[in-house]
C-alpha positions in Angstrom: -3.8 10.9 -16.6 -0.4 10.7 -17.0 0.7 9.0 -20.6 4.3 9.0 -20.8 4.5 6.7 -18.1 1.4 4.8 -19.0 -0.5 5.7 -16.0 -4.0 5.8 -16.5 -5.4 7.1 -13.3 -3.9 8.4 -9.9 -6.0 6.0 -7.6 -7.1 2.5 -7.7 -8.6 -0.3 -5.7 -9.0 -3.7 -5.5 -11.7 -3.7 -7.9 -8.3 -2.7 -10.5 -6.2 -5.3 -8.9 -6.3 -7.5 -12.4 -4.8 -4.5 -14.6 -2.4 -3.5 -11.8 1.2 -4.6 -11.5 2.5 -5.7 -8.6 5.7 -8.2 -9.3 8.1 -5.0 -9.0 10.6 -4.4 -6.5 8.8 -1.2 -5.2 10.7 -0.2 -2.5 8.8 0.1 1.1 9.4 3.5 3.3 7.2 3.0 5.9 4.0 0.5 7.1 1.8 1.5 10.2 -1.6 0.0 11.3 -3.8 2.4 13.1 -7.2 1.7 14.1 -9.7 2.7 17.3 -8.3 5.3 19.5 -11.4 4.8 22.0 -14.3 6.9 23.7 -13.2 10.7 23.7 -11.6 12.1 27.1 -13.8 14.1 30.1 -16.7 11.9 29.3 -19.1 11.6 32.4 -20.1 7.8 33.3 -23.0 7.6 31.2 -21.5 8.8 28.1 -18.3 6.7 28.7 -20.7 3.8 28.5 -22.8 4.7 25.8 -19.9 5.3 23.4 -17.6 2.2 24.7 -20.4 0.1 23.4 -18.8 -2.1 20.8 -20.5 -4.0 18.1 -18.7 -7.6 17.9 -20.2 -8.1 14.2 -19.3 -4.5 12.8 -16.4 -4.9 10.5 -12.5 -3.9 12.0 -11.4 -1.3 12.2 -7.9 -1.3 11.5 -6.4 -0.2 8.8 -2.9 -1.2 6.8 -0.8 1.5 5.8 2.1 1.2 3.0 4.0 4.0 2.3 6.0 3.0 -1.0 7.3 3.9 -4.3 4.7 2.7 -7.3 6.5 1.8 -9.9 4.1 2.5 -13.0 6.4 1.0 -15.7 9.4 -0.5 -16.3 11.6 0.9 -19.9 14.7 -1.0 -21.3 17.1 1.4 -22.8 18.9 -0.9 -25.5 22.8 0.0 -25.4 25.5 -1.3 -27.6 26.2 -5.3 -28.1 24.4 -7.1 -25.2 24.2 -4.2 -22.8 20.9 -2.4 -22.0 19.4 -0.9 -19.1 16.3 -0.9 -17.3 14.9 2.5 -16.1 11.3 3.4 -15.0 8.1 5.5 -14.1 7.7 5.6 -10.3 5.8 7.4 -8.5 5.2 8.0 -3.9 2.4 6.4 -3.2 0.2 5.4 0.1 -1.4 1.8 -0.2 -4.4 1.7 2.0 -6.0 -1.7 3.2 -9.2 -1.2 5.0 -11.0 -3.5 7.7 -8.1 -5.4 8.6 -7.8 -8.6 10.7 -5.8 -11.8 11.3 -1.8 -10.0 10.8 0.6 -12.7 10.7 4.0 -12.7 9.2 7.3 -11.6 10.0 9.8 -8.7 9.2 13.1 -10.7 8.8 15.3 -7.7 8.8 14.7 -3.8 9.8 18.0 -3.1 9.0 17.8 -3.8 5.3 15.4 -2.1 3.1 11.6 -3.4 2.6 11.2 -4.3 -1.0 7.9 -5.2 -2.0 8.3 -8.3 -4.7 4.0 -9.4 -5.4 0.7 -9.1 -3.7 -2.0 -11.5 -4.0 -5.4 -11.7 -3.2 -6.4 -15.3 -1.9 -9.6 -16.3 -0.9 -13.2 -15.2 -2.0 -13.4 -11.4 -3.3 -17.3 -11.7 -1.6 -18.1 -11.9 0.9 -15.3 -9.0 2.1 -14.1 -10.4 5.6 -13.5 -13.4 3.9 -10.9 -11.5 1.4 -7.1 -13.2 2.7 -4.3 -10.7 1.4 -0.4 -12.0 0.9 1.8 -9.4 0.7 5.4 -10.3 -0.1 8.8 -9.0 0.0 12.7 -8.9 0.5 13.1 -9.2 3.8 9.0 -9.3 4.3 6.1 -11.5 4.6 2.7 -10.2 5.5 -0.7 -12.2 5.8 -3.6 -10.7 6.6 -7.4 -10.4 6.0 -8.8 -7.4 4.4 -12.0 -6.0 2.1 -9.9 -4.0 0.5 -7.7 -1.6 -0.8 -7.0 1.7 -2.3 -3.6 3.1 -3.6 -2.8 6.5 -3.9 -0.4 7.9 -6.3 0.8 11.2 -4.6 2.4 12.7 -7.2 2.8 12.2 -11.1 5.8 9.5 -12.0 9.6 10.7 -12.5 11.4 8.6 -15.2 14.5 7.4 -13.6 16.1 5.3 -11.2 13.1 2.8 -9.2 13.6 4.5 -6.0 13.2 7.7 -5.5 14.8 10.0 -3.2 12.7 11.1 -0.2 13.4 15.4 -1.6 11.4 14.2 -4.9 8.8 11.9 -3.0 8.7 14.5 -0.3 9.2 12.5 2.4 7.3 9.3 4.7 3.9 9.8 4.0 0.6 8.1 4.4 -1.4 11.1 2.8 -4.3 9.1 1.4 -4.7 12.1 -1.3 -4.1 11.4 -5.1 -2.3 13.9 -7.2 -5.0 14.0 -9.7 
């Protein structure tokens, strides 16, 4: 997929979340949670009815969106004596969780940049609803039940710095589209 960087496909899931890293300091652009918009508008009575119908056992519908730079791989550049440094492969990418429930957490500063520092997945992988996500940060602390994910690399990793600049990320996004 893309070898320099080590990146071996441009989407994954859960069902990847053993080989995946996540103990980076990705930085976070943007989170949303969108969900049900309800029954179309100029239905007549009857139709209003029929499609306001909700199932109380059908799965949530909500969705967790994470607009964030991926960070593929870290590489330390050895310098001279004791000095080094640390660049890396990063790349824009949209992490999806699907049927979501249960958000709790807190955002304990908007003014400071979101870092994402680990996710884990806590509970049973089956049955799904049972699933309990922890996503973590600087500043961050999310909680939340989920059956899943799926991250989308948007385009191929830059080498460089481990946050990109929103020209080479091209902007907040939460294009669920991989670039390969």
């Amino acid at each position: 997929m893309h070898p320099a960087s080590g990146l071996s496909k441009a989407t994954w899931t859960e069902q990847d979340f053993d080989a995946m890293s996540w103990n980076h300091l990705c930085r976070i652009h943007a989170i949303a949670v969108t969900g049900y918009e309800g029954p179309p508008d100029g239905l007549t009575p009857e139709e209003f009815l029929e499609q306001d119908d909700v199932d109380d056992t059908a799965p949530s519908d909500l969705a967790l969106h994470v607009d964030l730079d991926y960070i593929a791989r870290w590489v330390e550049s050895p310098g001279p004596g004791p000095l080094h440094s640390v660049e890396s492969w990063v790349a824009p990418a949209t992490l999806v969780f699907r049927c979501v429930e249960g958000i709790s957490g807190d955002l304990r500063s908007l003014g400071m940049p979101l870092e994402m520092e680990n996710l884990h997945r806590l509970g049973p992988v089956v049955p799904h609803d049972e699933t309990r996500w922890h996503l973590e940060g600087d500043h961050f602390d999310l909680r939340f039940r989920a059956w899943g994910f799926t991250l989308y690399i948007r385009r191929p990793p830059l080498h460089g710095r481990r946050v990109l600049r929103m020209a080479e990320r091209g902007g907040i996004s939460f294009d669920a589209q991989s670039f390969a």
